[in-house]
N, C-alpha and C positions, 0 to 999 in steps of 0.2 A: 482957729487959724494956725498955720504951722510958721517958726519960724524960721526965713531962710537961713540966720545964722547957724542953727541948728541941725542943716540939711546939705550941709559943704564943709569939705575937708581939703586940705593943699598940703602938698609932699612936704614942703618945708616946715609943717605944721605939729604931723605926727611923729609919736618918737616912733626909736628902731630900739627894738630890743634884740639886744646879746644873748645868744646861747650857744653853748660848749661846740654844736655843729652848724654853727651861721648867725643868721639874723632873721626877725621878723617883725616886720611892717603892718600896723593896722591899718587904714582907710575908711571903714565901715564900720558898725557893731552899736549895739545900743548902748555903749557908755560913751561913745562918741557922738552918738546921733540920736539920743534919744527918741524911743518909739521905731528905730530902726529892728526890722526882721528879718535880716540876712545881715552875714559878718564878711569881709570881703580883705584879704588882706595878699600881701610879696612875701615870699622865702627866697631867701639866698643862700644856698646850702652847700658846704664847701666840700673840695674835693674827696672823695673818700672816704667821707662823713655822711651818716645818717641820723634823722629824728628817734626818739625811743618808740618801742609799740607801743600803740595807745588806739582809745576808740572813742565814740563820738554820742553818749548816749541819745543826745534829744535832737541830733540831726545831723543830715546827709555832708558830704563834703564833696565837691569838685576841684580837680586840681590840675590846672594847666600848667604845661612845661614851654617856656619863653626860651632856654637858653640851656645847652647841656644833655645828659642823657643818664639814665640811670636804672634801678629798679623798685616795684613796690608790690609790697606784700598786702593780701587780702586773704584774710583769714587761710595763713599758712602758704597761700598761693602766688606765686611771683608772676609778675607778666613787666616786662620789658616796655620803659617810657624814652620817649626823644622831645627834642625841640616841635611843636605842634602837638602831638600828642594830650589829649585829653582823658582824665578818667573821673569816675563817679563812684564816692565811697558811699555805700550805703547808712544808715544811724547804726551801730553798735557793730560795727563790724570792724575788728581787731586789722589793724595796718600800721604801715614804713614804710617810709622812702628812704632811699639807700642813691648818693651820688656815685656812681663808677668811672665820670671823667677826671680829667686832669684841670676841669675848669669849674668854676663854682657855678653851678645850678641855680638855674633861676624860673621861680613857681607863682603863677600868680592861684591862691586860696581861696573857695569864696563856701558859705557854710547857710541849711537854711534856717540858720536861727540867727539873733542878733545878739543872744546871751551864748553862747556856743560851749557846754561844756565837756570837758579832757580828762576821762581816766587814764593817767598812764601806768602800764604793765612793765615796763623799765625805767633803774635810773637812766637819769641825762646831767 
């Protein structure tokens, strides 16, 4: 039997973690919700700031744009994100997100693992 403590998360619940180009929110993932197999989290990513490259070995990444506009790279390739805009990173394929407004970006992450892990190719 599953339990529902185990299957619910509330904003006020999870930390936010600091880093050097914003913040990020977990929601989801299997050290939250054990047995969970998607990781599902918020970036707020400040102006004129980017995440480092990095890539996703053991799965895919989706990443919708709530708030802001910016760009992202896929293996070398840039293509142009807004408010609405959705994309889908494949597993192992080198990417960044790059904010180019004047207002902090805002991303909601969702990953299909629940263990999600991050090589990253730059410091941050």
């Amino acid at each position: 039997m599953h339990n529902p403590a185990q299957m619910v998360t509330r904003l006020g619940d999870v930390a936010i973690d600091k880093v050097p180009w914003g913040t990020l929110q977990w929601f989801a993932n299997a050290k939250l919700m054990p047995g969970a197999q998607q990781t599902l989290g918020f970036c707020h990513l400040l102006p004129g700031k980017g995440n480092p490259l990095h890539y996703h070995p053991d799965c895919e990444e989706i990443l919708h744009v709530v708030h802001g506009f910016g760009k992202h790279s896929l293996d070398d390739q840039w293509v142009a994100l807004q408010a609405g805009s959705t994309i889908r990173i494949p597993a192992g394929v080198k990417h960044k997100l790059v904010n180019e407004s004047s207002e902090t970006m805002i991303v909601w992450m969702c990953f299909s693992s629940g263990d999600r892990q991050t090589v990253f190719l730059e410091d941050f």
